[in-house]
N, C-alpha and C positions, 0 to 999 in steps of 0.2 A: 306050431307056428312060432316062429324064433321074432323076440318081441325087442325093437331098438329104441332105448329110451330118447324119450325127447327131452331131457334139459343137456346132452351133450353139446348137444350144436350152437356155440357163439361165432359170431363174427365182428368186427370192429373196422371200422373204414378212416384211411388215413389221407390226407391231401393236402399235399405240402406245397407252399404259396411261394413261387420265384419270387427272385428281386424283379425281373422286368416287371413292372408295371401292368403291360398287356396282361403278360401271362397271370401274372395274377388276378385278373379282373377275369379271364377266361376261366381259371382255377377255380372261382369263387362261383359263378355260375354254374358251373358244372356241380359244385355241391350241392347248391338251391335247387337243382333241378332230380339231385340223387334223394335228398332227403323228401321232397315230396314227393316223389316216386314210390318212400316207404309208407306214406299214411293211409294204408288200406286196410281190411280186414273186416272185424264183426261191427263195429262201432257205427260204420256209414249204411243207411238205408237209403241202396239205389232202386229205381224203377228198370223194369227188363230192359226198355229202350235204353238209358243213360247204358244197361250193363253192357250192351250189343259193342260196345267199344271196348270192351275190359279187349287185354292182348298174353295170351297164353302161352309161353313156350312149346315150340309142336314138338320138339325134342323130349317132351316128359311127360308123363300121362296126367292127365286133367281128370279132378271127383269134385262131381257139386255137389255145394249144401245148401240148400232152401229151407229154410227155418221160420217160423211164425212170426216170429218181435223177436227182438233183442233188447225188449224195453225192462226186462224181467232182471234181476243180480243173474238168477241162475243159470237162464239160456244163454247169455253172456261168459260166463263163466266156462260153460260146454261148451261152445263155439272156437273161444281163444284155446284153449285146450286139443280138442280136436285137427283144426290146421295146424297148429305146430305138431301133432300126429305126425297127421298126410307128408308133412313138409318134410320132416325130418327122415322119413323112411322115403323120399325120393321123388315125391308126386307133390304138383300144383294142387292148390284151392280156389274154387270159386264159390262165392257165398252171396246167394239171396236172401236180403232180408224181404217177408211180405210183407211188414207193417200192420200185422193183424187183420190182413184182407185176403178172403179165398180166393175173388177172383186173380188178383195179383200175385197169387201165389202159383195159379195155375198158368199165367203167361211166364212165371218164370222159369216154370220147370219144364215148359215147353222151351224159355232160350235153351237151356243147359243142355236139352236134347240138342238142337240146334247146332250147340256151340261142340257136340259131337265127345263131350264127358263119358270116361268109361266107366265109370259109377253115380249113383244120384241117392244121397243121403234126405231124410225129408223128416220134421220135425212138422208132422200136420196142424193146418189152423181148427181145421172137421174132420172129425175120422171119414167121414164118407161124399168127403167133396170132390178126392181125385182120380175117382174109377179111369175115367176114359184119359186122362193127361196120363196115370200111370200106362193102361195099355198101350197107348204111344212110343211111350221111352221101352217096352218091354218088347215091341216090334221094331226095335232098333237096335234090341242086343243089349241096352242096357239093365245091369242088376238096379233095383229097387231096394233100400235099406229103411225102415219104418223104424226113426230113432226116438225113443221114450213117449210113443204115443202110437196106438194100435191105430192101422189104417184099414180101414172097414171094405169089404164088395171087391178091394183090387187084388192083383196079380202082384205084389211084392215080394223080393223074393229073401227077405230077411227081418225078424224084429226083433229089438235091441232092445232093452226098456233094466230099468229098476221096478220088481215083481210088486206092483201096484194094489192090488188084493191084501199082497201082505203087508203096506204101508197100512190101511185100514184096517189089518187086525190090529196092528202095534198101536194106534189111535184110541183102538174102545178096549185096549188092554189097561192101556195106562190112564185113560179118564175112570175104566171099572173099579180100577182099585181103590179111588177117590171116593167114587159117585156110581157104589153099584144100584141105584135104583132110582127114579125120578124122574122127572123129563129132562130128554137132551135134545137139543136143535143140531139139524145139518145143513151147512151153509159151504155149498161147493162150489168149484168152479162150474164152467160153464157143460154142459151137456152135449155140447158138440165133440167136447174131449173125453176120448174113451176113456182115460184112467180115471173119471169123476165113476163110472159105472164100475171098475173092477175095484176103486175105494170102497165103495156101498156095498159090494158083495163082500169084502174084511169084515168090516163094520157090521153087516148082517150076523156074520157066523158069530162073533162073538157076545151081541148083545140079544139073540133073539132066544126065549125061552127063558129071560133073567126079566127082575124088577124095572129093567130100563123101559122106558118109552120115549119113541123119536115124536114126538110132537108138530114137530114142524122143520121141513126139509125148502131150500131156498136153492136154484141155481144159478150161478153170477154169470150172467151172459159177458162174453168176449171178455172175463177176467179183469173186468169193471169196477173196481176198489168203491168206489162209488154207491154203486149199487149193492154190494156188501153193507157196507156201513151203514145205505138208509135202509134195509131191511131190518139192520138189526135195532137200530135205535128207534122203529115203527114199531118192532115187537115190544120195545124196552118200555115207550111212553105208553101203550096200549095193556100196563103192570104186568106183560105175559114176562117173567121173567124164568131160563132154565136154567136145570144145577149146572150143565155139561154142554157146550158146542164143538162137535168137529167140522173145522175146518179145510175148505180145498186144498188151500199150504199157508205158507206164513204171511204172506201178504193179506191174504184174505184174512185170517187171525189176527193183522194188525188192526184191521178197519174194524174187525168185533170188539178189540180192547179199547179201542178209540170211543166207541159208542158207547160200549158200559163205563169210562171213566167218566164221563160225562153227563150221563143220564143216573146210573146208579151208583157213582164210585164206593168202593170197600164191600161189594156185593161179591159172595164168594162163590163164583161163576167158570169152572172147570175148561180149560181152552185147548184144544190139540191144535198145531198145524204139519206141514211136513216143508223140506227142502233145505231146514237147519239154516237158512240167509239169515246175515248179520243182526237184522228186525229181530227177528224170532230168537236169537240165540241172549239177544239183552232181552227180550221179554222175558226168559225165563232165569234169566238170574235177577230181575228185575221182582219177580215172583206175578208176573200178570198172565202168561202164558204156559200151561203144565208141563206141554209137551210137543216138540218136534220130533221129525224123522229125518233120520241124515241117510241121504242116497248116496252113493259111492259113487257121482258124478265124473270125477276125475278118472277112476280106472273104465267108467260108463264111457266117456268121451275117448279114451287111450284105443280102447278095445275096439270101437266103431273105427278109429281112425285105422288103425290097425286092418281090422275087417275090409276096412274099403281098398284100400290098398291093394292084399291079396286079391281078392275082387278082379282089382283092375288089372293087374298082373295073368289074371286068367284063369285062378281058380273055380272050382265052383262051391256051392255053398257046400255040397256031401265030403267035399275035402274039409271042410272047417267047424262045422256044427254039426252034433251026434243026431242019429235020426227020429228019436224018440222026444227031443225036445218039439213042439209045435203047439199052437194056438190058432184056432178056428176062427178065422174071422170075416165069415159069410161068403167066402171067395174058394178059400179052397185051407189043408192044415200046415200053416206059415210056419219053419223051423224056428227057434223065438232062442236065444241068448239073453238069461235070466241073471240080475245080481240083488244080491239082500240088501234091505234097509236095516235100518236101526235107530231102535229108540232113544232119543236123546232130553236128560233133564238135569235139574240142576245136583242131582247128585254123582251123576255121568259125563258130564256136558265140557269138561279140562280132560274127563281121557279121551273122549271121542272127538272130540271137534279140537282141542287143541293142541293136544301133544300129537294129532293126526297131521298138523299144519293146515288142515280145512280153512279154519280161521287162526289167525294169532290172538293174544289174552289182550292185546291193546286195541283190535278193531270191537273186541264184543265190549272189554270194560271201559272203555274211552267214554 
């Protein structure tokens, strides 16, 4: 599959103001009405109704994305990445945000059916919330693409993901070398989300049969920072204090550092997170945070965008992913497009995250 970059495509609009008078008032109007024309994309969280207006070129193929929140850096990050994909290889986007709500996520992926999309990208709120909305879109011809989060029970006919298992080895790799023995706390995201399970099973292979012990495991319902932070600061005044916590990703590792500067500060207390975001990348040059994981987000987002496209064009998935790649996931064995993470710290963390352009050295050192 012949892959066309997305930063080729500029454009620039020009509109030059008569001397009439009129015309110039006509000119100017017509600008105001071009320029908010452009303010759409990841940033606005519509409901289905408001989206039942969006107006789609019928001349170019149409791929939704339904995605959880965009309240997160990184699904943000994926999202704008992604449509300039789609867009630049030829094809519209339409993007649901759910607002962190199933049901509303399932009303939206029933419009996008609706709105008659020949593909449906989907960043689940539960893994096992969209059985019967996915068989819908699949008795409609549409492919299902399950992007960096396994969808549990359904008929999808693709998973995308950064290999999640292996993020939780690289976690209790690099807190082991610190703190091979003692008790560690696990403080995940929420249990709805499958990659909190294939984290735990990294995390298993590498700590089970060693000095470690998990003492106490916490999961953050609907990725609640909140609720992070008062677990750990409940564990903290309660003097349970551990050497080592892994972290759901860096948001949640922020709410753990927050709590121990607070309650125990200068406590030498071992932090993994994953997702490499800006937070997490100053914690650990900060020395509060040991360790993130940088997901290859960017070519994650290229490659889905990519994928969806062919897609729509009318391949099928045995044209695009080899057949031995698959993951079970209660439905049937889902061909799965796997990329590596990597361990990111502060002896690492200028080749990987910045000479990468991930981040630049002014957003992490500012």
């Amino acid at each position: 599959m012949e892959k066309v970059k997305t930063d080729s495509l500029k454009s620039a609009n020009y509109i030059k103001i008569a001397k009439n008078p009129a015309a110039a008032i006509i000119a100017l109007f017509a600008s105001v009405l071009l320029v908010a024309s452009t303010f759409t994309g990841c940033k606005k969280n519509k409901t289905a109704d408001e989206n039942a207006s969006d107006k789609t070129p019928s001349s170019k193929m149409t791929v939704g994305f339904s995605i959880d929140t965009l309240a997160i850096e990184r699904w943000r990050r994926d999202c704008d990445i992604f449509m300039n994909t789609v867009k630049a290889n030829g094809a519209e986007v339409v993007v649901q945000n759910a607002g962190n709500n199933t049901e509303e996520q399932n009303k939206q992926i029933q419009y996008l059916i609706n709105k008659k999309v020949k593909v449906i990208i989907i960043v689940a709120k539960e893994a096992d919330s969209l059985t019967e909305t996915i068989k819908l879109a699949r008795s409609h011809g549409i492919p299902v693409i399950a992007y960096d989060r396994l969808i549990l029970n359904s008929d999808i006919s693709l998973y995308m993901t950064i290999d999640s298992e292996k993020v939780g080895e690289i976690m209790a790799q690099e807190l082991y070398k610190k703190k091979p023995d003692g008790k560690w706390f696990c403080i995940y995201g929420p249990k709805t989300d499958y990659n909190m399970t294939l984290i735990r099973n990294g995390v298993s292979k590498i700590i089970d049969d060693t000095g470690v012990k998990i003492t106490h495991t916490f999961f953050t319902d609907g990725w609640n920072y909140d609720l992070s932070y008062n677990e750990m600061a409940r564990l903290l005044l309660q003097k349970n204090i551990p050497d080592a916590v892994i972290c759901g990703n860096d948001a949640v590792a922020n709410s753990v550092i927050q709590a121990v500067s607070e309650i125990c500060p200068g406590k030498d207390i071992s932090i993994s997170g994953q997702d490499a975001d800006i937070a997490g990348c100053q914690n650990i040059i900060a020395g509060k945070q040991l360790v993130t994981v940088y997901k290859p987000i960017t070519k994650l987002a290229e490659e889905a965008g990519l994928y969806a496209v062919e897609l729509a064009k009318g391949k099928s998935i045995k044209e695009l992913v080899p057949e031995n790649q698959t993951i079970n996931n209660g439905y049937a064995n889902i061909p799965v497009v796997w990329l590596n993470p990597q361990a990111v710290t502060k002896d690492n963390i200028e080749e990987v995250i910045i000479k990468s352009g991930f981040h630049t050295k002014d957003e992490i050192f500012r």
